[in-house]
C-alpha positions in Angstrom: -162.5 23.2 -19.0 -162.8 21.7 -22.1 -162.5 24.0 -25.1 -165.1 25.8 -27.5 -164.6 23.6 -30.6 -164.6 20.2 -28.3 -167.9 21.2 -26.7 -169.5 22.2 -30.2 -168.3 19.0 -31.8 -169.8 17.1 -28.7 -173.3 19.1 -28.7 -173.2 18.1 -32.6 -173.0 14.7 -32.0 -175.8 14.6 -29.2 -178.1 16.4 -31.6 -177.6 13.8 -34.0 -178.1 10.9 -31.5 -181.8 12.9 -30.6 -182.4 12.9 -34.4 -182.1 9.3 -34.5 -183.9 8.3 -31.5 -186.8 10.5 -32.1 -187.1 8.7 -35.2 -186.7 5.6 -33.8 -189.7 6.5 -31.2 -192.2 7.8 -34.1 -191.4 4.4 -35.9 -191.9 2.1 -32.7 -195.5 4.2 -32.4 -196.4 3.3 -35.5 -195.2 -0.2 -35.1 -197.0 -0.9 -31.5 -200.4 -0.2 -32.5 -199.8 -2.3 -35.3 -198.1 -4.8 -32.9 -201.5 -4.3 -30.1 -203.6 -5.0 -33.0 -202.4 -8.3 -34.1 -202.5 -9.4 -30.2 -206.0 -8.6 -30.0 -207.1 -10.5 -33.2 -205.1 -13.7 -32.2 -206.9 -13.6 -29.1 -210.7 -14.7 -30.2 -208.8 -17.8 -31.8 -207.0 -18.4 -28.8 -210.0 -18.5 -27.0 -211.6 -20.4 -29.3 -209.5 -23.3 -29.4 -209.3 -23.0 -25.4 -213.3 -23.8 -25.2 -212.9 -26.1 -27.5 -209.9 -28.3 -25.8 -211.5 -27.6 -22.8 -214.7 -29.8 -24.0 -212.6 -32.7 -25.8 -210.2 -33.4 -22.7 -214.0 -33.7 -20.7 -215.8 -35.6 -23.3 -213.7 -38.7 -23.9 -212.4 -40.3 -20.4 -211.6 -43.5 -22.0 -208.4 -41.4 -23.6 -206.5 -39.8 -22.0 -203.8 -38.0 -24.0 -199.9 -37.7 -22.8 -200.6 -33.9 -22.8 -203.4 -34.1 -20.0 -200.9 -36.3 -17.7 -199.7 -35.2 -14.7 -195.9 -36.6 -14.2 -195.1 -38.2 -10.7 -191.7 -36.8 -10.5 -190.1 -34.0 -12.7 -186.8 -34.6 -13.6 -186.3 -32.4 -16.6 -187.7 -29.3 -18.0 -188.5 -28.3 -21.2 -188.2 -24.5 -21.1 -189.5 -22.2 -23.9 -187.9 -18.9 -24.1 -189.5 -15.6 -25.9 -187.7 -12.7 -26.7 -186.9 -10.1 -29.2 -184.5 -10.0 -31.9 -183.7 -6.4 -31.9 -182.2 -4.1 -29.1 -182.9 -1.0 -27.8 -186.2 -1.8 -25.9 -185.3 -0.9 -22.4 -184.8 -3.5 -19.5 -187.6 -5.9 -22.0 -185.2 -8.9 -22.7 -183.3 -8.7 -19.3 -186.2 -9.2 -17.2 -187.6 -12.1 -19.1 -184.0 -13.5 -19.0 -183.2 -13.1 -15.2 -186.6 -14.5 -14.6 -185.3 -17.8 -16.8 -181.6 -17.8 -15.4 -183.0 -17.7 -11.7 -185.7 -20.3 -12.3 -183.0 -22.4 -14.4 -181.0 -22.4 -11.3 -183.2 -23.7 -8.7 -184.4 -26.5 -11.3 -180.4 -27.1 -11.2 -180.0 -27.3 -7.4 -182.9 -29.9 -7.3 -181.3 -31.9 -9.7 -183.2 -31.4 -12.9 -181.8 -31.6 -16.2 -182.9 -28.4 -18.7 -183.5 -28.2 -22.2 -184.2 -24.7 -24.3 -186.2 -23.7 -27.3 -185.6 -19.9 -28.2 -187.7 -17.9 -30.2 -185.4 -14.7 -30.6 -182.1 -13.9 -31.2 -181.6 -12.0 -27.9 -182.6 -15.7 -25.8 -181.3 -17.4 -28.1 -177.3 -15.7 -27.8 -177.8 -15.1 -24.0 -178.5 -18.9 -23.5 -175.6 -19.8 -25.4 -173.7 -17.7 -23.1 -175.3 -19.2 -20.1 -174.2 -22.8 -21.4 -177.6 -23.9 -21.7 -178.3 -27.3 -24.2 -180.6 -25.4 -26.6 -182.4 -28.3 -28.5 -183.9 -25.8 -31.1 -184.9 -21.7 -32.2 -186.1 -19.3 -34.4 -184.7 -15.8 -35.1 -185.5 -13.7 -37.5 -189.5 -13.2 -37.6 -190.0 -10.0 -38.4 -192.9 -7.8 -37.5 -195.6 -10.3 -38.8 -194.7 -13.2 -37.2 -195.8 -16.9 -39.3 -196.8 -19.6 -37.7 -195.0 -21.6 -40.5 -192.2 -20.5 -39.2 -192.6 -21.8 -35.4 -194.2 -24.7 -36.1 -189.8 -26.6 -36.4 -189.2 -25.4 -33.2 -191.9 -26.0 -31.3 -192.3 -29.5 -32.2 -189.4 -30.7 -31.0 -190.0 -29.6 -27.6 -194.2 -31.3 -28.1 -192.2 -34.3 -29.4 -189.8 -34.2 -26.6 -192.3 -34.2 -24.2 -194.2 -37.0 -25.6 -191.0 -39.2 -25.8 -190.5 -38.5 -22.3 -187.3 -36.0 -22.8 -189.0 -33.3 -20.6 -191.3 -34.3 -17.5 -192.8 -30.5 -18.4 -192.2 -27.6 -20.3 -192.9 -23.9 -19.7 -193.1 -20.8 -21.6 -191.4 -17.4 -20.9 -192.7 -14.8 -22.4 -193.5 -10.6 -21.5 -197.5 -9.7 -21.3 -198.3 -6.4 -22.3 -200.3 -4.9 -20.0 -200.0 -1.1 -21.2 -197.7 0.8 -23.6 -196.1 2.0 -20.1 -196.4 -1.8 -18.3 -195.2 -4.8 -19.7 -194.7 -8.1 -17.3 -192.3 -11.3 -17.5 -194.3 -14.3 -16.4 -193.7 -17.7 -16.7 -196.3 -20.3 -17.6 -196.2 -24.0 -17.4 -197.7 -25.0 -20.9 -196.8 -29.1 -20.8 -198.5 -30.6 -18.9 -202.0 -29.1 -19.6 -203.7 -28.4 -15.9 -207.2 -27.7 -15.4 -207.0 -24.0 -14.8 -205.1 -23.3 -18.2 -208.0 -25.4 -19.5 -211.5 -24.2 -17.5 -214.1 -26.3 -17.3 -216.9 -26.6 -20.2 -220.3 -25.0 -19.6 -222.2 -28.2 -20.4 -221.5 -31.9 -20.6 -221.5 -33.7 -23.8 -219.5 -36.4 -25.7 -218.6 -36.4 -29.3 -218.4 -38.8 -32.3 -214.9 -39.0 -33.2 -214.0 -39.7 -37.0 -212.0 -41.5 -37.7 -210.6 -42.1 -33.7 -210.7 -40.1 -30.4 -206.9 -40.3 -30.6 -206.5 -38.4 -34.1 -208.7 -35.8 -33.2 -207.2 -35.1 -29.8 -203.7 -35.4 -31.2 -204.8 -32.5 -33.8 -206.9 -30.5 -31.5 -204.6 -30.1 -28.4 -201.4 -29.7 -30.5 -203.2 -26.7 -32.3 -203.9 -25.4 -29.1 -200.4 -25.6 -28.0 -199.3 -23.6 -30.7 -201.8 -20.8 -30.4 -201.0 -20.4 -27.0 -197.4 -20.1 -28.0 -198.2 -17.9 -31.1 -200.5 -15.4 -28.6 -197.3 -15.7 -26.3 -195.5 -14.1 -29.1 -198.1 -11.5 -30.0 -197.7 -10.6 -26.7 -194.3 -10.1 -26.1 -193.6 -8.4 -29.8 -196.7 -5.7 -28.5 -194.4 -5.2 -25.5 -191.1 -5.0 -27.7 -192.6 -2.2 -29.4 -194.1 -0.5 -26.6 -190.8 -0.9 -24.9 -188.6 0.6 -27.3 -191.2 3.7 -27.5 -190.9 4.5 -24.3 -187.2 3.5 -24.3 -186.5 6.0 -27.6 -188.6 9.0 -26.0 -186.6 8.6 -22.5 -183.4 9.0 -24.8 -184.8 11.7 -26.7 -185.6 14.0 -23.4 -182.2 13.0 -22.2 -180.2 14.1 -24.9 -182.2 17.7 -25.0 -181.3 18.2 -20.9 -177.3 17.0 -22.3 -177.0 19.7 -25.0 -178.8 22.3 -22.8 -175.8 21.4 -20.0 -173.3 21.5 -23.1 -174.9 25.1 -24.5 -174.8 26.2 -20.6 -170.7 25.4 -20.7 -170.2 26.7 -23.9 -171.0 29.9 -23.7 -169.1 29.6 -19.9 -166.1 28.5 -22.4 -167.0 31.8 -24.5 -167.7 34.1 -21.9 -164.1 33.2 -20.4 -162.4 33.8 -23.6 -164.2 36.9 -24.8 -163.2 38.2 -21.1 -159.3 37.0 -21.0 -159.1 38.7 -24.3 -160.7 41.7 -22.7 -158.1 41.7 -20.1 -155.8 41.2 -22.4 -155.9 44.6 -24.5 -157.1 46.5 -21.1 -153.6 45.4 -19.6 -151.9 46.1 -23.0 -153.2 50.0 -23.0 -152.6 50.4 -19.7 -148.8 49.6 -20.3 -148.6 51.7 -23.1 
């Protein structure tokens, strides 16, 4: 058994771990609501630009843009990659990646070739490791993520696509679903099928100024990038949620380790109080 002093350093040490991590929990609380709200305002533009895709790709059959085109064969995949840039948020960034690395691998047994954007520095070193060709990324964002800041990255995997580098390209990302639930999905972004899109509620055309192509070019590659920026909403809502839940499970688990350390330190003190005891009984006794 390990002695008195050793048991209080160690029970010193865990208390100063739970100091840290319930301050870590308080400031993740503070930073998820925050985090939730931002989600929920980018999703009304989101939305927005949705409907209003959704109508241009209908109104103007005579123009059909290389977004809106289903490839014959895929032979190489553009993949998108969202995660966080910080630690300590629970099994968050290993989900999203395993969901990557085993997709990445089936692409790789049917012969496709794989390029990578990250957004985050966790993707972005585990790809690395992995051996991945990563083409572009972003670390670094904060908590109020820019859009001026994506907009490098991004289009090098919408100018990729256009240039006929990637056949597709998909996006992982987590969804939050509750602070307690948060999900890694995959979604194809490029390119643009009729269920990402929905169907308008009526049937009109436009006048295009100056050209049908401008105005499709502009409209559908702003809707890329608010899809991708309400990706990253997402995920950052379940980053914070994550690393609440992650900080509070740390917390409780430290407070059951110094209770078990308290429990064998006075065992330990007990023990010594007793031999002593035992000690100056025997020594009397002999005397």
């Amino acid at each position: 058994m390990p002695g008195s002093k050793e048991i209080r350093t160690k029970i010193k040490s865990v208390q100063n771990t739970r100091k840290i991590t319930k301050a870590m929990e308080m400031v993740s609380a503070s930073k998820m609501r925050k985090a939730q709200e931002r989600m929920r305002a980018a999703r009304p533009y989101g939305e927005k630009m949705r409907n209003l895709a959704a109508h241009i790709s209908h109104a103007n059959p005579e123009y059909h843009h290389p977004y809106l085109i289903e490839r014959d064969t895929v032979k190489s995949v553009g993949i998108i990659i969202i995660t966080t840039d910080k630690g300590l948020c629970g099994g968050l960034n290993t989900n999203i990646q395993r969901l990557a690395m085993n997709q990445m691998k089936e692409w790789e047994s049917q012969g496709e070739k794989m390029e990578v954007c990250c957004i985050g520095n966790k993707g972005f070193g585990f790809m690395q490791r992995l051996g991945a060709k990563v083409v572009s990324h972003v670390t670094q964002l904060g908590d109020r993520p820019q859009m001026e800041k994506l907009i490098g990255a991004i289009k090098v995997m919408l100018d990729g696509y256009v240039q006929d580098q990637f056949d597709r390209v998909l996006i992982f990302y987590t969804r939050f679903i509750n602070t307690m639930k948060q999900e890694p999905v995959m979604e194809q972004l490029l390119p643009l099928s009729g269920e990402k899109l929905g169907s308008p509620e009526g049937t009109w055309d436009y006048i295009y100024e100056p050209e049908a192509k401008v105005v499709l070019d502009q409209a559908l590659t702003r809707y890329i990038e608010a899809i991708i920026y309400q990706a990253l909403t997402e995920n950052m809502a379940s980053e914070q949620s994550a690393r609440m839940v992650a900080m509070k499970a740390a917390s409780d688990n430290a407070g059951s380790v110094i209770d078990e350390l308290t429990l064998v330190y006075n065992k330990a003190r007990q023990a010594a109080i007793t031999k002593e005891l035992s000690e100056i009984v025997g020594g009397a006794a002999a005397v």
